[in-house]
C-alpha positions as CSV (number, residue, x, y, z in Angstrom):
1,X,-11.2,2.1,14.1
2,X,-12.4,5.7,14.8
3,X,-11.6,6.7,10.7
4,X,-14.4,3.7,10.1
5,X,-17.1,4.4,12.8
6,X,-16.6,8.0,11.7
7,X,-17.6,6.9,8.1
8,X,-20.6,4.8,9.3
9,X,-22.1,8.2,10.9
10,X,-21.5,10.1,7.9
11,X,-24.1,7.2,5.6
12,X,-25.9,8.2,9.3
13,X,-26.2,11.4,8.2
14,X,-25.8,11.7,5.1
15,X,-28.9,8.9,4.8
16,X,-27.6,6.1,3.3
17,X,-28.2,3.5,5.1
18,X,-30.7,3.5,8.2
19,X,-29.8,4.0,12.5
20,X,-30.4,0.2,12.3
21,X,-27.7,-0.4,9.6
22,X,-25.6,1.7,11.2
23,X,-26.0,0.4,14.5
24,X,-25.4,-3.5,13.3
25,X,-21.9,-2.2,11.7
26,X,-20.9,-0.2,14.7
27,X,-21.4,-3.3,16.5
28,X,-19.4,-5.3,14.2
29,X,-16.7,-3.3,14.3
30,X,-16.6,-3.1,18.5
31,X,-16.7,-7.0,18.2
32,X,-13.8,-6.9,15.3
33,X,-11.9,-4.9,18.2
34,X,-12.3,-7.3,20.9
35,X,-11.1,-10.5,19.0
36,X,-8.4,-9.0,17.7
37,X,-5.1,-10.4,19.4
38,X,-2.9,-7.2,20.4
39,X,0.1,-7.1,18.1
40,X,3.6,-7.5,19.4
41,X,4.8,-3.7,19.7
42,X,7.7,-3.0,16.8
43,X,9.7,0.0,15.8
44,X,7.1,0.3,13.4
45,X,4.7,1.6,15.6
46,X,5.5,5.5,14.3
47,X,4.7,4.4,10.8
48,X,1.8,6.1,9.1
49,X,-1.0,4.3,8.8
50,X,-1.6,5.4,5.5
51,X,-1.4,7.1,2.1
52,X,0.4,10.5,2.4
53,X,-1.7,13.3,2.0
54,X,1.2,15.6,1.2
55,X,4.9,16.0,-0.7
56,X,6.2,13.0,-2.2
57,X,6.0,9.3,-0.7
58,X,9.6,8.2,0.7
59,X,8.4,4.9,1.5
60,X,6.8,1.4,0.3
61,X,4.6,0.2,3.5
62,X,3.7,-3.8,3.4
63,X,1.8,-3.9,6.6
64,X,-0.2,-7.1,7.9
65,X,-2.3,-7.8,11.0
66,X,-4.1,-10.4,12.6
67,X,-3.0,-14.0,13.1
68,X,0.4,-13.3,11.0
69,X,1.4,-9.6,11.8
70,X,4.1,-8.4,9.0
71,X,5.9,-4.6,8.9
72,X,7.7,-4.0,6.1
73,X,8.9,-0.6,4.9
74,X,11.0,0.2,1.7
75,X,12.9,3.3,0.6
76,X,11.9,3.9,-2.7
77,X,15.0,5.8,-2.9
78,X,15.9,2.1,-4.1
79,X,13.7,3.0,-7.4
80,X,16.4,5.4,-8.3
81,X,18.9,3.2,-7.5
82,X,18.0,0.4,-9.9
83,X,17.6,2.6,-12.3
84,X,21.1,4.1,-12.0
85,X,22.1,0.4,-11.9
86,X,20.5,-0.7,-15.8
87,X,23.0,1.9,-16.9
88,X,25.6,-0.9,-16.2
89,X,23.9,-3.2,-17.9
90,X,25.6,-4.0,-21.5
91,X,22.7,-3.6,-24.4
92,X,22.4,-7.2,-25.6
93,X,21.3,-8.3,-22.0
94,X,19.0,-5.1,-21.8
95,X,17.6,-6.1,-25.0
96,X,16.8,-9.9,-24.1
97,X,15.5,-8.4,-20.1
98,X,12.8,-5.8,-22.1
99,X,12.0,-8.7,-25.0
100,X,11.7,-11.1,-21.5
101,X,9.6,-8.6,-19.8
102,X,7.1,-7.7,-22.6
103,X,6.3,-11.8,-23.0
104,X,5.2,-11.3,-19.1
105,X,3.0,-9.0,-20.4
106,X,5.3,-6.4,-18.4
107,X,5.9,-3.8,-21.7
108,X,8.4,-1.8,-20.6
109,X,11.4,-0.3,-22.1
110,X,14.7,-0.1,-19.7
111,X,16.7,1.5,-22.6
112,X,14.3,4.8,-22.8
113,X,13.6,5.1,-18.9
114,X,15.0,8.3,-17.6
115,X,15.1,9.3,-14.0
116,X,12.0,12.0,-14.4
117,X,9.9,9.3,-15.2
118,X,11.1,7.6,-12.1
119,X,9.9,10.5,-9.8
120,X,6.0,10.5,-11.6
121,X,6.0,6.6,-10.6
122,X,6.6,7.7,-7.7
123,X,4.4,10.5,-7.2
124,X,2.0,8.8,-8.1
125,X,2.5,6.1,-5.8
126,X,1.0,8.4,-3.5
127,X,-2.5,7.6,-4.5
128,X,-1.8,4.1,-4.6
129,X,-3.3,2.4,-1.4
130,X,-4.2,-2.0,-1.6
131,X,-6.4,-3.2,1.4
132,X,-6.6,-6.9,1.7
133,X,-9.2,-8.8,4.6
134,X,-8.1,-12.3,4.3
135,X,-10.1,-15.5,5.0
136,X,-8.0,-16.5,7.9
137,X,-8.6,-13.1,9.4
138,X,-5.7,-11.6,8.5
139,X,-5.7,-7.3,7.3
140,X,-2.9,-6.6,4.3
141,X,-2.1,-3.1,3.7
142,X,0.0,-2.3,1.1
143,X,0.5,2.1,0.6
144,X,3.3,4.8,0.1
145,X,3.8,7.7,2.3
């Protein structure tokens, strides 16, 4: 909560929105604190708690808090994997997965993907950060780092 009450000072300051405004979401987020239900401590609890800022993300995070509380983290070492994997896979099936894939509206082309381009996916995962506030109450947060 301190990253967002430090944002409301900066509008403060920066004059964006009044010391009313700022005092109405301050409050808001001290009374967003106090319903919150403490979540069940979990291994995860060393996780970042977001985007890295630096070198290149090891990790897919799925995080979710509130009524439901979800942790998930995964390697994206498993990227490089699959991809070593559609090498196995004989050309006919690669052909009908891409022609499947592109009526999704999912255009891409196993046959050409090399693992360079594996590594810019996933540097540039980095920047890639979804926050979700769900009806129910529920936070999603869904980031590499």
């Amino acid at each position: 909560m301190d990253k967002e009450r430090k944002r409301i000072l900066d509008m403060l300051v920066e004059g964006k929105i009044t010391a009313g405004e700022a005092e109405l979401l301050l409050d808001s987020i001290e009374s967003r604190i106090e319903e919150e239900p403490e979540a069940p401590k979990m291994a995860s609890a060393d996780w970042p708690t977001g985007p890295s800022e630096s070198g290149t993300p090891k990790f897919l995070y799925v995080k979710v808090t509130g009524k439901d509380v979800v942790d998930v983290r995964v390697p994206l070492a498993l990227l490089r994997a699959g991809l070593k994997l559609t090498s196995l896979i004989p050309p006919q099936a690669m052909d009908q997965i891409n022609e499947s894939m592109g009526e999704a509206g999912m255009s891409i082309d196993f046959n050409n993907l090399k693992p360079e381009d594996i590594d810019d996916i996933i540097e540039s995962l980095r920047e890639m950060e979804v926050n979700v506030a769900s009806a129910e109450g529920d936070n999603v947060r869904v980031f590499c780092a």
